[in-house]
Each structure stands twice: as C-alpha cells, then as structure tokens.
C-alpha positions in Angstrom: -23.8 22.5 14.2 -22.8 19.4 15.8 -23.4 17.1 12.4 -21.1 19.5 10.6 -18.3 19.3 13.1 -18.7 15.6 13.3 -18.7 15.3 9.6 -15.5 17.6 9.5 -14.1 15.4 12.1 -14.7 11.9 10.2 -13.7 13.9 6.7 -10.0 15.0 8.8 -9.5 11.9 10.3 -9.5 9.9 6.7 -7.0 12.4 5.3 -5.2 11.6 8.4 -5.0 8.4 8.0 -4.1 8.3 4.5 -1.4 10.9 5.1 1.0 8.4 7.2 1.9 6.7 4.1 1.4 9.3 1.4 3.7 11.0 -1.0 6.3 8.9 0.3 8.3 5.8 -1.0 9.7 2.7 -0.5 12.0 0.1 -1.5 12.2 -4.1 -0.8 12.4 -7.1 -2.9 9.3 -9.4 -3.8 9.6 -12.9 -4.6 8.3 -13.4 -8.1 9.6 -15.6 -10.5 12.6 -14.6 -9.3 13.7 -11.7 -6.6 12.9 -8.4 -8.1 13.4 -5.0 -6.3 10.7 -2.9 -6.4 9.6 0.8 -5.0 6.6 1.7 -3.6 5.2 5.1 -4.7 2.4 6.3 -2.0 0.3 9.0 -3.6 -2.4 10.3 -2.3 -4.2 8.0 -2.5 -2.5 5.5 -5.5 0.1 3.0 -4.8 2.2 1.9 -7.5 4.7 -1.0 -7.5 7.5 0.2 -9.9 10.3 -1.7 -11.2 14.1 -1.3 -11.3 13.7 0.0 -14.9 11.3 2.4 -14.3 8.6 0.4 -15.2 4.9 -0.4 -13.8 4.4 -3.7 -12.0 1.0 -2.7 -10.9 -0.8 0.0 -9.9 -3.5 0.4 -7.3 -5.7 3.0 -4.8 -5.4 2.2 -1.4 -6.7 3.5 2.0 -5.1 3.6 5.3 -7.4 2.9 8.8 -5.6 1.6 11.9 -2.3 1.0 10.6 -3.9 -1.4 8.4 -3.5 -1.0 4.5 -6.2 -1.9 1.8 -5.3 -1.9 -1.6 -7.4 -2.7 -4.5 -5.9 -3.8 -8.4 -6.5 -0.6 -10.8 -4.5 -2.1 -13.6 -1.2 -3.8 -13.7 0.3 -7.7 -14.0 -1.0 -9.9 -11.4 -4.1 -12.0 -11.7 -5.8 -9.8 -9.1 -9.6 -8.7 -10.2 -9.9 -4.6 -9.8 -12.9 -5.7 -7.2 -10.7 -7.9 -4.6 -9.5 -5.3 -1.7 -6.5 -6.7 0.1 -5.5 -6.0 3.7 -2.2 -5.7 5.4 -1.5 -4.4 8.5 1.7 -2.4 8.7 4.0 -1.8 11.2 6.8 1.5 10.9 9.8 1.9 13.1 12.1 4.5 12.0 12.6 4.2 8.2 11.6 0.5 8.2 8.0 -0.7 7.2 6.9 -4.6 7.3 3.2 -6.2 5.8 1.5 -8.9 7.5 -1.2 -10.3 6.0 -4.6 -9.1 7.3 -7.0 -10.6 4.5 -6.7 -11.3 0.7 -7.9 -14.0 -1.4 -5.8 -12.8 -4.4 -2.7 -15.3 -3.9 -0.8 -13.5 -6.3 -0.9 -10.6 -4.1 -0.8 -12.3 -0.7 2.0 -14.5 -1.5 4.4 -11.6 -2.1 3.3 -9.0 -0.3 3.4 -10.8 3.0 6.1 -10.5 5.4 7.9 -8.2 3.5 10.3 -5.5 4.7 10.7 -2.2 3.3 13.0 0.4 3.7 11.9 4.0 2.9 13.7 6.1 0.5 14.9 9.4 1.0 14.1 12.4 -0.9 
C-alpha cells in the first residue's frame, strides 16, 4: 500500500509541476537576426515559439521541476539537435516571467532565450 501511494504521490507531483506553466501563453521579443516578437504556447507538455504571422519558429516538449524549465528541439529553425535538453530557471511575479540560463550547450538557443522577459497573455 505504501509503494502505490508513493507512486501516486511522485505521478501527482510531475503533473504539478508541469501545470504551472501549462495551457497558458506568453509574449516577448528574442534577438534574432533582428528583434522578433514571439508567443509562447505552453501545452501540456509542448512548447511552441510562434511568430507574429502565425507561424512556427520552433517547437519543443518541455518539463517543469523546481521552477526550472527543460526544453528539448522536436522540430523547428534553430541549429538545436532533438537530443540537447536545455535548462532555464524561471522566475513569475504577477503576469511577468524572466529565463536565466541554467545549462545549454545549444548557442542558438541559449543566446536568445537568456534573460528574457515575458509578459503573459490574457485569454
């Protein structure tokens, strides 16, 4: 009896943690070539980066443990491989959310996701 409520516990807790950024969205500007605006679409466990015109800039799966995000390349436009997981602790305060960088050795990633501000959109 004990294993199964410790499995139900560690089983709740992931869907917890996931659930502080899911199904919700949010909008900043990365630095690319040049500044683009961009919304971030939390699933349920997807992320995708989606431009002004609708479009995909990348899409990814990403999990949630100590307010510290990891997101891992599914497909999209960055040099990224779909095996490099990178980590960004994040920190909410009202409707605002900011990324520091935790861990990534994908530049492409790191060098616009970090220190960014985001501002989360209202449904």
């Amino acid at each position: 009896m004990k294993k199964i409520i410790l499995f139900l516990f560690i089983v709740t807790a992931g869907i917890g943690a996931n659930a502080q950024l899911s199904k919700t969205k949010w909008s900043g500007t990365l630095m690319l070539d040049q500044p683009v605006n961009i919304t971030l679409d939390f699933a349920k466990d997807t992320l995708v980066a989606i431009t002004p015109d609708g479009g995909t800039l990348e899409t990814m799966t990403f999990t949630v443990k100590d307010n510290v995000l990891s997101i891992t390349k599914a497909f999209g436009q960055s040099d990224c491989g779909t095996d490099v997981t990178g980590k960004y602790k994040f920190d909410i305060k009202a409707d605002s959310m900011e990324f520091t960088l935790v861990e990534d050795i994908c530049y492409n990633r790191a060098g616009v996701l970090d220190k960014t501000k985001w501002t989360k959109v209202k449904k």
